[in-house]
C-alpha positions in Angstrom: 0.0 0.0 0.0 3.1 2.4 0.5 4.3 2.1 -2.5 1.0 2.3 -4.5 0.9 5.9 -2.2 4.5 7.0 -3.2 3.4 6.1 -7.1 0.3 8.3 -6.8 2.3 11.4 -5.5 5.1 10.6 -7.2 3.0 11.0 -10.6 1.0 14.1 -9.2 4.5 15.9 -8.2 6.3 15.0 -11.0 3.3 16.3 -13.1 3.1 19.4 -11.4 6.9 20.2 -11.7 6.9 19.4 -15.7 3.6 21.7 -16.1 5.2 24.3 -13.8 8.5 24.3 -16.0 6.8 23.8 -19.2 7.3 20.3 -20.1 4.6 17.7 -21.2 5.4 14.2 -19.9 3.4 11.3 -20.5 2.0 9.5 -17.0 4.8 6.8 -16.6 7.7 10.1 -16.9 6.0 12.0 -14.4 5.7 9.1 -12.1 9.7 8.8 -12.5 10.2 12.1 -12.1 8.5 12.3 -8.9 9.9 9.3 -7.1 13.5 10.4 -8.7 12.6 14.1 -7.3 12.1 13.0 -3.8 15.4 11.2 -3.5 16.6 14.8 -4.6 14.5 16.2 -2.2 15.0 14.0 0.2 18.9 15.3 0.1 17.9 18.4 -0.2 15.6 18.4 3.2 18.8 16.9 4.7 21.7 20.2 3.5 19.2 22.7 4.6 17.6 22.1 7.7 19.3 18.6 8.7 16.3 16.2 8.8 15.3 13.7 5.7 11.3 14.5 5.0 11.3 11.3 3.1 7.6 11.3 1.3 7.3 7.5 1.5 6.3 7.9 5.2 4.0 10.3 3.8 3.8 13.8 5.7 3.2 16.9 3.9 6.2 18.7 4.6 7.5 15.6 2.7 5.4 15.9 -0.4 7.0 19.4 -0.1 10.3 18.5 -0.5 9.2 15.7 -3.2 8.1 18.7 -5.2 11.0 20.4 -4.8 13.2 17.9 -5.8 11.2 17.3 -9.1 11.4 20.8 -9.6 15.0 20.6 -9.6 15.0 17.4 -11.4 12.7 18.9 -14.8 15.1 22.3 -14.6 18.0 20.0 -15.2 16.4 18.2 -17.8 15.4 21.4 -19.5 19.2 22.6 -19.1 20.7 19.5 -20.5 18.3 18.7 -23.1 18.0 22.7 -24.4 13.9 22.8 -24.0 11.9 25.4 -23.6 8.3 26.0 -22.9 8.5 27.8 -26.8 9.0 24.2 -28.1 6.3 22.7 -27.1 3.4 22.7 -29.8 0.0 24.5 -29.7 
């Protein structure tokens, strides 16, 4: 049951992060991007205030930092892969 939980917000962050930055991922890349973005986040909870807010013991301050690290995550896709929200097609 934890893991079908960590899929579910793992696709809705991961969605939210590529629509924030301009991206249009299909279901099973968002899903990747948000399970990939909490590990980010996770180390990213850890530098800046010294506690791991893992999301798969769900909290909200965890989802947070989930979001977070996608965020991070789909800028450094857009860096290394040159997109911009002008590519996509109307």
């Amino acid at each position: 049951m934890t893991l079908l939980i960590a899929i579910i917000i793992g696709a809705i962050v991961g969605w939210l992060a590529s629509m924030i930055l301009g991206r249009d991922e299909g279901l099973l890349a968002s899903i990747v991007i948000g399970i990939v973005g909490s590990f980010i986040g996770g180390f990213l909870s850890t530098m800046f205030t010294g506690a791991n807010q893992s999301f798969l013991g769900f909290s909200w301050v965890g989802v947070f930092w989930a979001f977070v690290g996608s965020l991070v995550l789909v800028a450094l896709l857009n860096v290394f892969t040159g997109w911009r929200a002008s590519n996509r097609s109307v």
